[in-house]
N, C-alpha and C positions, 0 to 999 in steps of 0.2 A: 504494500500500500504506500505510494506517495502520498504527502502532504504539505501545503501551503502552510506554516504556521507563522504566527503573529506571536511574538516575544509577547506578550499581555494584550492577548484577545481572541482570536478565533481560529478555527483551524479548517481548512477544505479539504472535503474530501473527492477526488476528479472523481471516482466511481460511484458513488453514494450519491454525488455532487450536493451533498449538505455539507454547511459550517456544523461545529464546536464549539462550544468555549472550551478556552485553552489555556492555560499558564506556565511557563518554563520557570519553574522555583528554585533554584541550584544555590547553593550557599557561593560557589566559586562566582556569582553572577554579580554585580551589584547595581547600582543605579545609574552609571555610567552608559555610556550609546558603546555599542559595539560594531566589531568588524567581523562578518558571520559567513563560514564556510560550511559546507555538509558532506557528506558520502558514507552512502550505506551504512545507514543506522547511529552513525556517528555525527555529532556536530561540533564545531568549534569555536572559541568567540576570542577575542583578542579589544581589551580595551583601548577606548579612542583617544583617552588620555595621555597616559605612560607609550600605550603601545607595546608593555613589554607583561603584562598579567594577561598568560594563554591561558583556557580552562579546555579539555576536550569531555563532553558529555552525550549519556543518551538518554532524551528527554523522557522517554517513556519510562524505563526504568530507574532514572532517575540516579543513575552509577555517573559517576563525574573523577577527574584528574586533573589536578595543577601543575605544569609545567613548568620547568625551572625558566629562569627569565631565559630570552632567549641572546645570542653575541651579538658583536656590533656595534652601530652607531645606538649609541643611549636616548636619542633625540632626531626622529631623520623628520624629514617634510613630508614623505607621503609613503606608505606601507603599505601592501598586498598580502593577502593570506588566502591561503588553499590547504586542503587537506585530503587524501587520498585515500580511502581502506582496502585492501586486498579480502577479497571475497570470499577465499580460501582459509588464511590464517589469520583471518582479522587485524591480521597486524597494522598500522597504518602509517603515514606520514604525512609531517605537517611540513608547509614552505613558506615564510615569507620573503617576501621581493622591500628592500629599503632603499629609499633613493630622498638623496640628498644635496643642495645646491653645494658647490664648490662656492668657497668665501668669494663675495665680489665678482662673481665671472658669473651670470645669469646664462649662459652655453653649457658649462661645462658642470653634470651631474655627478657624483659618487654614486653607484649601485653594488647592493651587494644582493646575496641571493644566500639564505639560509635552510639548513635541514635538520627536521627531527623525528627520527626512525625510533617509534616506541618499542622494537625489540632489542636494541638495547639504550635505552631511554637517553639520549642522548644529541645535544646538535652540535650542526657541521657546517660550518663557514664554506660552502662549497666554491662560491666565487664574490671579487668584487673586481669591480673595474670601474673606466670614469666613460660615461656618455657624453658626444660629443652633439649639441644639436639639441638633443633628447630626455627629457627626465622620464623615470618611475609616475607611476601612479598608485590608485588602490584597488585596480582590478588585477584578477589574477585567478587559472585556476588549473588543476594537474588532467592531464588528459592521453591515455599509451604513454605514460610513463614518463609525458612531454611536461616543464612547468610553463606554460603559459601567460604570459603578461602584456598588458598594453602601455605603450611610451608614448608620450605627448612631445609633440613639436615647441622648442623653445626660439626657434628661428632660425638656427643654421641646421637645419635638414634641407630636404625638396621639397619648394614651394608650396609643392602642387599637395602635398601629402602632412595632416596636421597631426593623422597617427598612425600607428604602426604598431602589429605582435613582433614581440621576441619570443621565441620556442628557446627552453632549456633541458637539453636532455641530461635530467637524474639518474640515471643509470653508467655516468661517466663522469664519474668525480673527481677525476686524474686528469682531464683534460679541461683546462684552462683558456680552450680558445675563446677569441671576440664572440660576444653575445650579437652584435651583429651579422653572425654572416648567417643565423636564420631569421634577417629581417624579413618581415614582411609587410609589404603598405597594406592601408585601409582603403578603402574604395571611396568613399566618402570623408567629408570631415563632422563627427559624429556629436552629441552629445548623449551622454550618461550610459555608454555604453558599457555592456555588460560580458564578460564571455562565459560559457556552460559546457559541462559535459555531461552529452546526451546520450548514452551507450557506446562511449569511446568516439564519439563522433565529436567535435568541436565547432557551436558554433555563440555567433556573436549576434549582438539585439542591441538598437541604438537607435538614435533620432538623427535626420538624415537631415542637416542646415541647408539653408538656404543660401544660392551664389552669394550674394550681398551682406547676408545678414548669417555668418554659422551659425551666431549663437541663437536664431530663433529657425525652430524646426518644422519642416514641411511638409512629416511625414515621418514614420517607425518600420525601419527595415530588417529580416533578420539573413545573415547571411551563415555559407557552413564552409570550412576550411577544406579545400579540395584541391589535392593535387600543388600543394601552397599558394593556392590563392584562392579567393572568399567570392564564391558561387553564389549572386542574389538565391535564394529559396521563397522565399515572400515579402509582401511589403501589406502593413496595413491598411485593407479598405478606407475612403475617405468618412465612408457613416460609419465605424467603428473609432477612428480618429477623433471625429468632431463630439462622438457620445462620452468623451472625458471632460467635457466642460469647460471652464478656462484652462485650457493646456498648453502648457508653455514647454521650456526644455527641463522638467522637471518628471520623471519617472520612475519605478522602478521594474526590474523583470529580473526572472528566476524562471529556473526548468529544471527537468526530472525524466528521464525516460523520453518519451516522444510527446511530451506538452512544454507548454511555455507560458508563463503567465506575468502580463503586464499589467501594472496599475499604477495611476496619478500618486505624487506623495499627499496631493490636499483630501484623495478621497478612497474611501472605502471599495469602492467600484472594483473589480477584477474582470480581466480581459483576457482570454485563454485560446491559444495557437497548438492545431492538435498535426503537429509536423508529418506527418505521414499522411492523413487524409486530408490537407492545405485547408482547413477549415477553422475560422472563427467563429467563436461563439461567448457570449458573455454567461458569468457564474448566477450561479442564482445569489440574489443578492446579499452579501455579509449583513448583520443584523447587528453589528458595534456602530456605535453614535459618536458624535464628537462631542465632546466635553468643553471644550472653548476654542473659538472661531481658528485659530493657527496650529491646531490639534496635527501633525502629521502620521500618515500610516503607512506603514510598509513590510515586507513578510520574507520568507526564505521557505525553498523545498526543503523537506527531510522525509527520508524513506526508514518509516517505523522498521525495526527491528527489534527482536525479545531478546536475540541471543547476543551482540554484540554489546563489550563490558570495554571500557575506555581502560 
């Protein structure tokens, strides 16, 4: 069973297609916003503060683990988190992506790229280097083994291209080469884009700018990583677009299996992409209220599991 869940509120269920209510209680949790990655049965939260309190838990069961803080920079500008479980030994691993301006020089990033392999509890400075053009972000996410991230253009890249994946292969921790040489452009210049793994398949969901204007969006495209390069699959209809109300470049989306689901941060509303049969369809509707007028809402998949113990 996938599920949509809302950190304090509701949870959807795509076969059932009813909400929940829901609450994720974890002592390792606090009141702080987090940074939230999932896989199989596992979830992960990483605070927006420090940056360096991981918790890995499974909400169902309610079993949770605190992670030793993680190396590196004590303070970077923008962090990425991913977490991967092997299906077989449950074992899992967690990555963050840190990227930080270099003193003075708005071109020139520090990235580093960390690992934590819970069979034998432990992380690994696997690479850093400095980007040229390029910083870090806070998306990111592991996919065939790949770590995944997107880089945003700080002006000395191409023009024509405002972002960009780097693929990091974790299964080769000995080699040290440039993180760029599997760059890959965006097709677009995007906002709030997001990337997923949807059955080993990698794809990406973002708001597609306007010539003139990037930062206001014309339209929600999703694209899938083929052959290295990002194959349109869909774009959202215009009367699914306009049913989010005053929608600006402000969104959120998440997936699971062969679904995708988008929704406004000002509103409860979910909007659901069933990738295999290219169908839209809106949820039935969530039954959480706003509490005051600036209330924002947003959710994350996680695929229940009874047997996986953090």
């Amino acid at each position: 069973m996938k599920l949509l869940i809302q950190r304090d509120g509701y949870a959807f269920d795509p076969v059932l297609r009813k909400w929940y209510r829901y609450r994720i209680e974890l002592p390792c949790i606090g009141t702080s916003n987090w940074f939230i990655a999932s896989s199989y049965g596992m979830v992960c939260f990483m605070d927006n503060d420090s940056r360096s309190e991981i918790c890995i838990c499974n909400p169902i069961t309610k079993t949770y683990r605190k992670l030793e803080e993680p190396p590196g920079l004590k303070v970077s500008d923008y962090s990425a988190l991913a977490i991967s479980v092997n299906r077989e030994s449950h074992c899992y691993t967690v990555a963050i992506v840190k990227s930080k301006q270099v003193p003075e020089n708005f071109v020139q990033w520090d990235i580093s790229i960390h690992l934590y392999n819970s069979e034998n509890a432990t992380w690994v400075t696997s690479l850093t280097e400095v980007l040229m053009g390029w910083r870090g972000g806070n998306e990111s996410v592991i996919c065939n083994g790949m770590l995944c991230f997107l880089v945003y253009s700080t002006g000395g890249g191409q023009p024509v291209n405002r972002h960009a994946l780097i693929a990091y292969n974790m299964s080769n921790h000995s080699s040290q080469g440039s993180l760029t040489r599997n760059f890959i452009p965006v097709p677009f210049s995007l906002t709030c884009g997001r990337l997923m793994n949807l059955k080993e398949k990698l794809v990406m969901v973002g708001g597609i700018g306007k010539p003139d204007r990037p930062d206001i969006i014309k339209g929600i495209g999703i694209w899938l990583l083929k052959d290295k390069k990002w194959e349109e699959i869909a774009r959202m209809p215009h009367k699914f677009f306009q049913g989010f109300g005053e929608f600006d470049d402000v969104f959120a989306s998440s997936g699971a299996d062969d679904l995708i689901y988008i929704q406004s941060y000002g509103g409860p509303a979910l909007l659901i992409f069933d990738v295999n049969h290219k169908q839209w369809k809106w949820s039935q509707k969530c039954p959480v209220g706003k509490r005051f007028p600036l209330q924002l809402f947003t959710g994350f998949c996680f695929e229940a599991r009874l047997e996986i113990a953090p």
